[in-house]
C-alpha positions in Angstrom: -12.7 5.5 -8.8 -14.3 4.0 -5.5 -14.0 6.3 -2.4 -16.1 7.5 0.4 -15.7 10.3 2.6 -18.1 13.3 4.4 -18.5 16.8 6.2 -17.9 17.2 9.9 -21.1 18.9 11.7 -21.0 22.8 11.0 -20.1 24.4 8.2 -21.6 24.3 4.9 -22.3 21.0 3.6 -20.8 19.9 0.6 -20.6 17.0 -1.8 -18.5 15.9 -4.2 -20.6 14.9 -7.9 -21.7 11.7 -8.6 -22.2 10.8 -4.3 -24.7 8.5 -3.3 -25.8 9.4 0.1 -25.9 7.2 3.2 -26.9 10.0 5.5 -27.1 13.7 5.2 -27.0 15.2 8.7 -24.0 15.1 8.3 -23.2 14.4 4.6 -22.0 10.5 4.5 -21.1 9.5 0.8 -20.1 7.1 -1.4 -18.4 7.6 -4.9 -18.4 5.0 -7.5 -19.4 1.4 -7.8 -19.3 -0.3 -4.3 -19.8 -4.3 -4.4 -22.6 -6.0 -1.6 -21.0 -5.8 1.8 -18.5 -3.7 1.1 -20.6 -0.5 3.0 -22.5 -1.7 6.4 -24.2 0.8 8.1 -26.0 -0.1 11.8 -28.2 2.9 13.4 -29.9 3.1 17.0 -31.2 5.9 19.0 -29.6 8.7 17.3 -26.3 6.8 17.1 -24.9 5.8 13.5 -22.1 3.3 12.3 -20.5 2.6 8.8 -17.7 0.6 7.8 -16.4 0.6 4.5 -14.2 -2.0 3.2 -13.7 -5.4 3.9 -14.1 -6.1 7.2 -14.6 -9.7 9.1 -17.1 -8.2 11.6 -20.5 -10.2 12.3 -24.1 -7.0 13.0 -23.6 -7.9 17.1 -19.9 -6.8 16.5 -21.7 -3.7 14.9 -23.7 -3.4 17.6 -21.3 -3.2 19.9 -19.2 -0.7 18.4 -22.0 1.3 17.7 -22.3 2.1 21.5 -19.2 1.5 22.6 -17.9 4.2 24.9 -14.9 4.7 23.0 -14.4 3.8 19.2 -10.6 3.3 19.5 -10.8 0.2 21.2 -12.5 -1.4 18.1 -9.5 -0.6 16.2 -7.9 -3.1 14.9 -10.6 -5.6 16.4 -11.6 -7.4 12.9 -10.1 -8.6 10.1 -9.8 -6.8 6.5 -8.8 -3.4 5.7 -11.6 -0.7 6.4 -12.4 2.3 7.8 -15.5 2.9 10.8 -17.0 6.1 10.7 -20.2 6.3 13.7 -22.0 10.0 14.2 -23.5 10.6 17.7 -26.7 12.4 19.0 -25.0 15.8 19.5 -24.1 15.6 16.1 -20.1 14.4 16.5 -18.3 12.2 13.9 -15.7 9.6 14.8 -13.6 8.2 12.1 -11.0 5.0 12.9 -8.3 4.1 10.1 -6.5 1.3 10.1 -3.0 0.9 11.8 -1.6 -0.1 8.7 -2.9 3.1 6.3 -4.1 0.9 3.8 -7.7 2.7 3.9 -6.2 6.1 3.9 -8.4 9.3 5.4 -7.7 12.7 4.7 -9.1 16.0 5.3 -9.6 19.3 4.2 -10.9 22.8 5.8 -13.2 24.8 4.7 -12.8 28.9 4.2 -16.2 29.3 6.2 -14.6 26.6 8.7 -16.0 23.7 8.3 -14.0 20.3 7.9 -14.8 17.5 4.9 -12.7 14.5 5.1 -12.4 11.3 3.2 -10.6 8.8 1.3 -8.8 10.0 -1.7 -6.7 12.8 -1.4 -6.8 13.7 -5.2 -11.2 13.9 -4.8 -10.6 16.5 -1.7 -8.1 18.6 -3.6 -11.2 19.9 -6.0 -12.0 21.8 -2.8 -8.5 23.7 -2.8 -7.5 24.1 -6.6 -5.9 21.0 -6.9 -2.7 22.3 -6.7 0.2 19.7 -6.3 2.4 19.6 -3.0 5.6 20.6 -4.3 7.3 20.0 -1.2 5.6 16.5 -0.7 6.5 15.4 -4.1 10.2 16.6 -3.5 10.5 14.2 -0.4 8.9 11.5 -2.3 11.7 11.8 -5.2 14.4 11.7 -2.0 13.1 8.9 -0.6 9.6 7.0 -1.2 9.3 6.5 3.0 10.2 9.3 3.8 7.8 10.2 6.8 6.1 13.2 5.9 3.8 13.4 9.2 0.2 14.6 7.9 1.4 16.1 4.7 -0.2 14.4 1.2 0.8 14.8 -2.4 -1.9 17.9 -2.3 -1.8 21.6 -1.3 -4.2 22.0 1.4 -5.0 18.3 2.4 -3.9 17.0 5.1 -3.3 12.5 5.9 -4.5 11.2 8.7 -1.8 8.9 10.2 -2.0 5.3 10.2 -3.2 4.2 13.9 -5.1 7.4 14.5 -8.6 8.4 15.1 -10.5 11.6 13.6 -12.8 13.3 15.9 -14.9 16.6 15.0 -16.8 17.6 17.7 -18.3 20.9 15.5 -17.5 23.6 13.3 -13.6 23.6 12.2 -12.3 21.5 15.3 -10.8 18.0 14.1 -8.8 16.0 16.8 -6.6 13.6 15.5 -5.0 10.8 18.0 -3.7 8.3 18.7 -5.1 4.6 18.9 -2.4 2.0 17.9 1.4 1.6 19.0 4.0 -1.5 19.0 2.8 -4.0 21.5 5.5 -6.7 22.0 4.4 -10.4 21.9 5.7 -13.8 22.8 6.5 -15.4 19.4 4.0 -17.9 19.7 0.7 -15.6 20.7 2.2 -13.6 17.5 2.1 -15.9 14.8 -1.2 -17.3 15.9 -3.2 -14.1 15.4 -0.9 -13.4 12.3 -2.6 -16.8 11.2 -6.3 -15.8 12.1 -6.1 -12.9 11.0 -4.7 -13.8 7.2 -7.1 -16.7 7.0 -9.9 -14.7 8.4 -8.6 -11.3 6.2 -9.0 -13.8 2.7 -12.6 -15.3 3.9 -14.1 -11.6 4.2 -13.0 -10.9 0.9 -13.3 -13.8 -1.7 -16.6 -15.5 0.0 -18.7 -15.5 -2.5 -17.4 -13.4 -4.9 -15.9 -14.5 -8.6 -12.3 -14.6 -7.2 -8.5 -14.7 -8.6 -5.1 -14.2 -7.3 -0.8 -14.1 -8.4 0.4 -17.2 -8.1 4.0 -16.6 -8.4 6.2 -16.6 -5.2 5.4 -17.7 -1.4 3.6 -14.7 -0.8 0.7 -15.0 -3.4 0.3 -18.2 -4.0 -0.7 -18.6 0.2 -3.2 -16.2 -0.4 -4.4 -18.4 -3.6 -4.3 -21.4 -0.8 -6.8 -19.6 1.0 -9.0 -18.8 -0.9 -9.5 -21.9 -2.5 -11.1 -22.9 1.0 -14.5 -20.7 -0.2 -14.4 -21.5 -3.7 -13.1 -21.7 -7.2 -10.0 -19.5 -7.7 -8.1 -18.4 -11.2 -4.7 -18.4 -10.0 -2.8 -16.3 -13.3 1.0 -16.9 -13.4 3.0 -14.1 -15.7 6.0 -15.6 -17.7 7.9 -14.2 -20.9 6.1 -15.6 -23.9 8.2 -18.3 -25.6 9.0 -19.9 -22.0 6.1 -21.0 -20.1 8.6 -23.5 -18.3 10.9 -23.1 -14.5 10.4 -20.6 -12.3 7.3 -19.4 -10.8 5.4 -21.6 -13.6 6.8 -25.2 -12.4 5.8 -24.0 -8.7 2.5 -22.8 -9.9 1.4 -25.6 -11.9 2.6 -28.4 -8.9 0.1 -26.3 -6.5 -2.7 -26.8 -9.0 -2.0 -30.4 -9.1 -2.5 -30.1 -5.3 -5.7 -27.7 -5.6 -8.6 -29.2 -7.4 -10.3 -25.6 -6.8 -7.8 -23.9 -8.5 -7.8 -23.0 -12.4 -4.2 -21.9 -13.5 -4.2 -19.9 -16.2 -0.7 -18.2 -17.8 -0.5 -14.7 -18.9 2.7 -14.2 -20.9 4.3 -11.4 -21.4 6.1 -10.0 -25.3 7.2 -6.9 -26.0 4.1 -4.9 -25.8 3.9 -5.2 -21.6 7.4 -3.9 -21.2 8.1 -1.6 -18.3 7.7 2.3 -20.2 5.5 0.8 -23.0 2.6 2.7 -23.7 -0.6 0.9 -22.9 -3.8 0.8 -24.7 -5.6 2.6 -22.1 -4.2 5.9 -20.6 -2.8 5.8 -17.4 -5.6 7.2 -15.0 -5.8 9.8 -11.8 -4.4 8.4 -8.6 -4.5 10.1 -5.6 -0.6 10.1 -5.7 2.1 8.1 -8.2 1.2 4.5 -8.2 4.1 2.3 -8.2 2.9 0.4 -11.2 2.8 3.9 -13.6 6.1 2.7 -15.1 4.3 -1.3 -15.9 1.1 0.4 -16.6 0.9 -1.9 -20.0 1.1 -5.0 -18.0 -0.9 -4.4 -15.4 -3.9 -3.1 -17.1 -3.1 -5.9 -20.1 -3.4 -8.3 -17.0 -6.5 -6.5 -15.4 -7.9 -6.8 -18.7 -7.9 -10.2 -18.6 -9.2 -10.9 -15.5 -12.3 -8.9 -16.1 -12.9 -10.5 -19.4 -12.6 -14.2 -17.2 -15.4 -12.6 -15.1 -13.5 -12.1 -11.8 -14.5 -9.0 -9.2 -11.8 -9.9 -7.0 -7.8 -10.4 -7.4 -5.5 -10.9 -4.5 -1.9 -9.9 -4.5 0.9 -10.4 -2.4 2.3 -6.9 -2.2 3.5 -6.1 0.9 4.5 -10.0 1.6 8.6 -8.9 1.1 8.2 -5.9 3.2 7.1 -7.6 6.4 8.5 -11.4 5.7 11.4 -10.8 4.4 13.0 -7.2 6.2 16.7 -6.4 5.7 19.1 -7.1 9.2 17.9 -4.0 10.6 18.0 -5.6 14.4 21.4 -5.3 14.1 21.0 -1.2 14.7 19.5 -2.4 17.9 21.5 -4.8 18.9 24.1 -2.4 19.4 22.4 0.3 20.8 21.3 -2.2 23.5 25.3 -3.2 23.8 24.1 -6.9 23.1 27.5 -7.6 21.5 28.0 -11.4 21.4 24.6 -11.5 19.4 25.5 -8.5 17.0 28.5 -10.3 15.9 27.5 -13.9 15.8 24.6 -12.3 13.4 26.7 -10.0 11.6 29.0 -12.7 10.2 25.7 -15.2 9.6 24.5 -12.0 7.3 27.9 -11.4 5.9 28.1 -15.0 4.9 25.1 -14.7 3.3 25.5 -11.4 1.5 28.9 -12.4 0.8 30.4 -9.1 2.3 32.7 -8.1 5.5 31.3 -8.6 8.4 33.3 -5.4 9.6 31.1 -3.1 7.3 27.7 -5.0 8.9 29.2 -3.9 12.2 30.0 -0.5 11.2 26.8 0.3 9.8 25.1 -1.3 12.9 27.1 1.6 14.8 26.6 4.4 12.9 22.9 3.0 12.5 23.4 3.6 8.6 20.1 1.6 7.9 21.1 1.9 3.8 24.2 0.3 4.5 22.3 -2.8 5.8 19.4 -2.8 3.7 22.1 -3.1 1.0 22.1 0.4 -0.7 20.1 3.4 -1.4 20.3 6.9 1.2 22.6 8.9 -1.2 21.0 11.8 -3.0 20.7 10.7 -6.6 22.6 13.6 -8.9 19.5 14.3 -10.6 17.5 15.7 -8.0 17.5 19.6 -7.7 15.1 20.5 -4.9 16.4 20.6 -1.0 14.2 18.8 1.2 12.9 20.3 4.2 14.4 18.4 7.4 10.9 18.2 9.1 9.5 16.2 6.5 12.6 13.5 7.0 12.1 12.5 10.2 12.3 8.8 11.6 9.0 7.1 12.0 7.9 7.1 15.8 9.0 3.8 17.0 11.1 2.4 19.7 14.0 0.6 17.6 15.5 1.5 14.5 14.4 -1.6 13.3 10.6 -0.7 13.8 10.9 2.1 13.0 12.1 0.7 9.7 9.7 -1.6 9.0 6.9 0.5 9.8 7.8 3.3 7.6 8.2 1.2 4.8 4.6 -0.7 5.6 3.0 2.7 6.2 4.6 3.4 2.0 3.6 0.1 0.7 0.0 0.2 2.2 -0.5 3.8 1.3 1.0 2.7 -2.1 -1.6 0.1 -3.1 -4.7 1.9 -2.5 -3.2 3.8 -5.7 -2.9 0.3 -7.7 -6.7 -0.2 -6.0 -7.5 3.4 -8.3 -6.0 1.6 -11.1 -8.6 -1.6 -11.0 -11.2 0.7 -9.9 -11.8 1.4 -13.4 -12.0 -2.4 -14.6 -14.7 -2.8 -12.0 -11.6 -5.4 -10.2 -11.0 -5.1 -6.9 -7.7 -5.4 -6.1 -7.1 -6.6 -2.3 -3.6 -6.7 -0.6 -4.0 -8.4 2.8 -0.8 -8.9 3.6 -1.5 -4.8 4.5 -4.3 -5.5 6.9 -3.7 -3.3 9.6 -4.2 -6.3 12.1 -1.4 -8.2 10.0 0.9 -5.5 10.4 0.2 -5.7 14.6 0.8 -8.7 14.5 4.3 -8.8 12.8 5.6 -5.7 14.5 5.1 -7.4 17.9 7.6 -9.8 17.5 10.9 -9.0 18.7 13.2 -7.7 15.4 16.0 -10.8 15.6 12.7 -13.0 15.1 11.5 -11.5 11.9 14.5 -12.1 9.6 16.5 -15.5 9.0 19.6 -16.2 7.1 19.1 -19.8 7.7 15.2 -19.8 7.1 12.6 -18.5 4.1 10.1 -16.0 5.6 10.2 -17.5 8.7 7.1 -15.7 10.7 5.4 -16.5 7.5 6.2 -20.5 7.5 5.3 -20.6 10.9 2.1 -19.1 11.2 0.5 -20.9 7.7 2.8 -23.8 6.6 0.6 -26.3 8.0 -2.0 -25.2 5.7 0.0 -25.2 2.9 1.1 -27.8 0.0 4.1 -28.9 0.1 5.2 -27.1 -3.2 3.8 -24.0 -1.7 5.5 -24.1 2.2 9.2 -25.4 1.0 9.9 -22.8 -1.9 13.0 -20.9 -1.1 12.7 -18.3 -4.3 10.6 -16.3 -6.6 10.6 -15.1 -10.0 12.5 -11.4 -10.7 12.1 -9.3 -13.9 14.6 -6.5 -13.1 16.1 -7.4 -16.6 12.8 -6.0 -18.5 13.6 -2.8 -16.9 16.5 -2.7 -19.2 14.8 -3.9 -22.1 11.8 -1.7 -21.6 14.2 1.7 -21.6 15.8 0.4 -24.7 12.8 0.0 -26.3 11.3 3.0 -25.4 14.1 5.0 -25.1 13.0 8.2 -27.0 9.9 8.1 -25.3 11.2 8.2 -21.4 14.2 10.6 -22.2 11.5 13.1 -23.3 10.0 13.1 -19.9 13.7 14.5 -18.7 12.2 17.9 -19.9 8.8 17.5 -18.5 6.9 18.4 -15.5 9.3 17.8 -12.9 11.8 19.9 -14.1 9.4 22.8 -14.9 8.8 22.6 -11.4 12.3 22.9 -10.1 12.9 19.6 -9.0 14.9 17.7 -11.2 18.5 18.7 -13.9 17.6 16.9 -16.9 21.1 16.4 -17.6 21.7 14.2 -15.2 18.5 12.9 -15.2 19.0 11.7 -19.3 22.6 10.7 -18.1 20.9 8.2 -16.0 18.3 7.2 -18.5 20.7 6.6 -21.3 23.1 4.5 -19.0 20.1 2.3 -17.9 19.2 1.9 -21.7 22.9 0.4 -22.2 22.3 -2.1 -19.3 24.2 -0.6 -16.9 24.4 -1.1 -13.1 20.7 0.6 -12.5 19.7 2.5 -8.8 16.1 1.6 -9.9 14.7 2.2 -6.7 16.2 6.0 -6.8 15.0 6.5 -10.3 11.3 4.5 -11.6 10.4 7.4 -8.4 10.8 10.2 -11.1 9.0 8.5 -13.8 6.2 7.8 -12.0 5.8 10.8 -11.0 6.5 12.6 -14.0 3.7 9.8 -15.6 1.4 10.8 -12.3 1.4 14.9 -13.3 0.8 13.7 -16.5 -2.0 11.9 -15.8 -3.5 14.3 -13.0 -3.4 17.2 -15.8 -5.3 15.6 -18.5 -8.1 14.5 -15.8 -10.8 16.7 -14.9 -11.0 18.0 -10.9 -13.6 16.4 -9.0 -16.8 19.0 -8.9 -18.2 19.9 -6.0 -21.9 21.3 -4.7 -23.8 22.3 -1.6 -26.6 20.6 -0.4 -29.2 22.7 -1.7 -27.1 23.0 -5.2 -27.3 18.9 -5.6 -31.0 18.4 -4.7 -31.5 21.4 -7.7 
């Protein structure tokens, strides 16, 4: 697993086995196998810079930073998802995140006082047992956004927020603030840097490097667009096996008609890549549950395949949906702001849509029930057993409920993927997502709410800021393929299996009733109506504690103990 992190000045320095030092006043590291370009380092007078991850930044934009008065403003400056850590004469460390949390940073302290930060949470927690959060994990079976401030799935180490800044002047003193807050935008300023900022967010990563992407919906197959500028691209379509036609294939195959840079190649899927199959290769440590735990077999079937076609890089559209395609949110804000002619012209264009009352869009927009209007989800599923603290449910800090929203569900899918990164980290694929480049995110969340969402249009921000650059099959596609049937299947098939884990970890812990819990499991099994979203949570995590106890803590040594 790839990750980087260090020690604040003061203290005793340690490091974690298997670093490769940058510098060691203080300790910088690096863990794992980093590709060319991926670390950049710039020294001058005493001063040091390092940014890790792909970032869009020419050596004077280095420069600059490296003397810049105050880090902060660099934040958010390039393109690419990546993290700038600089150390000054007197011995201080800076360390800027992104605004998106897609290059997480956490921290830990020391009993002699001294701070170590980094960027996997599940590496720091060798410094303090490794003991799970309970109370984090709890939260996260409530609700995957739930905003739980600078808590992580580990006892003892602590997230530093998206859009903040870790200072540590000396000893155990670590300042986090603030760099990054909603900026609103005219529509058109918006969607051009959304634009630059995807195009230039692709370049920095695929340039050459062997390079493949999804090619499914609108999302991916943009990215695959892009990419193609700087070289041949795989684009790898998934389909059942037995039906290689429709769907995401016809799209697929009309865009490499259009792309003489793009090789398509089709990855189909039998019964062996079910969701809950077992996979060949154990599911591996992550610093919390990835997402793709329950389609471990097709992922790492799929990951498998790309590394075998000699590809170091595969794009993804995650996070395309979550900021292209948000639920009528705006609606919330449209009556706080007693904008009533608008609330109800768009109420009945959503209702239309939905097929629904208009009455019950209005309602929720009063109450600002943001489950009602996302279209379900909030209650507390009957299998959960643990009550959830009420400061670890708190909105996310924005102006409008609809922000607000939105960013906590960003802030999840970013923090999210660097898991399904952990995943590929041990194919030697990186996985990129830069849909969650924190300078994409900006950019979206500066446009006014009504603007983001369409019942009339496909992804409209989207269209706007890259249809021209598109094919025609690409820009004009209205859909995208869903597989919420192989859910089904794949409990079916591994029925026996899953209901076991109704008795596992979790409820040893207190947190679940495995009646209910195997209730719900059977049901799903049968092909009933499924809260999926409420329950593939549990077995995640129950697949995550799994995997975290059958995988060794990271060690960690002084100084003096790793030169010996």
């Amino acid at each position: 697993m790839k990750w980087f992190g260090g020690c604040g000045p003061g203290g005793r320095p340690v490091v974690p086995a298997g670093a490769r030092l940058i510098w060691d006043d203080p300790p910088l590291w690096t863990v794992g196998a980093w590709p060319d370009g991926r670390v950049r380092t710039v020294a001058d007078g005493g001063t040091r810079l390092a940014v890790f991850g792909p970032c869009s930044a020419d050596e004077r934009d280095l420069a600059r930073a490296l003397v810049a008065p105050d880090l902060s403003t660099f934040g958010g400056a390039w393109a690419g998802t990546h993290a700038i850590v600089r150390t000054g004469i007197s011995g201080q460390v800076e360390v800027l995140g992104d605004a998106a949390g897609a290059c997480p940073v956490y921290t830990v302290r020391l009993p002699d006082g001294g701070v170590v930060w980094g960027s996997s949470s599940w590496a720091l927690s060798g410094l303090t047992d490794a003991q799970v959060n309970k109370e984090w994990l709890a939260a996260y079976l409530l609700d995957v956004q739930a905003d739980t401030g600078a808590s992580s799935a580990w006892t003892g180490v602590d997230l530093v927020p998206a859009g903040h800044q870790l200072t540590m002047p000396g000893g155990s003193v670590a300042r986090v603030s603030s760099w990054w807050t909603i900026r609103r935008r005219p529509y058109g300023e918006a969607v051009g840097l959304l634009r630059d900022a995807l195009v230039e967010g692709v370049r920095t990563r695929v340039q050459g490097v062997p390079t493949s992407s999804d090619v499914a919906g609108l999302d991916s197959s943009t990215l695959a667009v892009l990419a193609t500028h700087h070289g041949p691209v795989m684009g790898m379509t998934v389909h059942p096996a037995g039906n290689a036609e429709g769907g995401d294939v016809t799209y697929a195959r009309e865009l490499a008609k259009a792309l003489p840079r793009l090789r398509h190649e089709l990855f189909p899927l039998d019964e062996r890549h079910l969701p809950l199959s077992n996979a060949e290769r154990m599911l591996p440590a992550t610093d919390e549950p990835a997402p793709s735990s329950s389609t471990w077999s097709r992922l790492s079937a799929q990951l498998e395949a790309i590394g075998r076609a000699g590809v170091l890089c595969h794009l993804t559209g995650d996070g395309g949906d979550t900021l292209f395609l948000p639920p009528p949110t705006h609606l919330c804000d449209l009556a706080r702001a007693g904008n009533w002619g608008r609330l109800i012209v768009d109420a009945q264009s959503w209702a239309l849509l939905r097929r629904v009352s208009p009455w019950g869009l209005l309602k929720a927009a009063a109450r600002r029930d943001r489950y009602a209007l996302v279209g379900g989800g909030g209650a507390r599923p009957v299998w959960l057993s643990a009550a959830i603290p009420h400061h670890l449910t708190r909105a996310h800090k924005a102006e409008g409920l609809s922000d607000s929203v939105l960013l906590g569900e960003a802030h999840y899918v970013a923090r999210s993927a660097r898991t399904e990164q952990q995943l590929a980290d041990i194919y030697g694929i990186e996985l990129h997502n830069p849909y969650l480049d924190g300078r994409i995110v900006d950019a979206v969340l500066s446009v006014g709410p009504q603007y983001r969402c369409s019942t009339t249009r496909y992804k409209p921000l989207l269209a706007d800021a890259v249809g021209p650059l598109l094919p025609y099959a690409v820009g004009h596609r209205q859909t995208k393929g869903v597989f919420v049937g192989e859910f089904h299947r794949g409990m079916r098939a591994n029925l026996r299996r899953v209901i076991s884990l109704a008795d596992g970890r979790l409820a040893g812990l207190g947190l679940v009733e495995p009646a209910p819990l195997r209730a719900a499991l059977h049901a799903a099994a049968l092909g009933a109506k499924t809260a999926w979203p409420a329950l593939l949570p549990v077995l995640n995590a129950e697949m995550w504690l799994a995997a975290i106890e059958r995988s060794p803590s990271i060690e960690w040594h002084g100084i003096a103990e790793r030169a010996r």
